[in-house]
C-alpha positions, 0 to 999 in steps of 0.5 A: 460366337464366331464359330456358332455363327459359321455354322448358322447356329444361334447361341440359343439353337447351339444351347438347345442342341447341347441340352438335347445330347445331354437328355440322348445320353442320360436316355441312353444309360438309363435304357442300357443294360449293364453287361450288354454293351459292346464298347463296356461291359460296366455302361447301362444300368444294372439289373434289379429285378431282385428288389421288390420295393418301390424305394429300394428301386428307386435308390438303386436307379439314382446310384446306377445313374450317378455311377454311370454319368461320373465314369462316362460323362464326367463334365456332367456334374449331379446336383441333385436328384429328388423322387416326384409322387407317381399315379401308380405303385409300378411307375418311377419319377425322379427330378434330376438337376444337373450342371453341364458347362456351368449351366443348370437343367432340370430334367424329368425321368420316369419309366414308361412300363408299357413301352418297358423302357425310361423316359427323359424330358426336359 
């Protein structure tokens, strides 16, 4: 705690900050194309323009994520990650419950087609 204080954080600052890194880095596998990484070629989410199904999709999105966050951010634990109802055939929702420092969060993620990239929200 003393070094939260050192820097004028406040333990629910400091919590808030972390949560934001986790949610910038789910944002950034989601919105990385796999092959296109310069530091690796294997970081990002790997091309499935070849599925046509909306489940089939989705499926092959949680498995990107989850290779993704095991091979670059391994203190970042899956829980869970559950498809929400969406308003349209072309839009993916998906509930993902995590642990990160042995705390829970529950983060919301779909993609945005118009600004054809993923959105991350807590």
């Amino acid at each position: 705690m003393g070094l939260l204080r050192k820097f004028g954080l406040t333990a629910t600052q400091n919590k808030n900050a972390i949560n934001d890194r986790v949610l910038q880095d789910i944002s950034n596998i989601l919105n990385s194309h796999k092959g296109y990484s310069s530091f690796d070629p294997e970081f990002g989410i790997a091309d499935c323009s070849h599925y046509t199904d909306q489940a089939m999709i989705s499926e092959f999105i949680k498995a990107e994520l989850i290779r993704n966050l095991s091979t670059y951010y391994p203190q970042i634990e899956v829980v869970k990650i559950t498809d929400l109802p969406s308003v349209t055939l072309s839009r993916i929702q998906m509930l993902l419950e995590i642990r990160f420092m042995d705390a829970p969060l529950k983060i919301r993620v779909f993609n945005d087609q118009g600004l054809e990239k993923w959105i991350v929200a807590q």
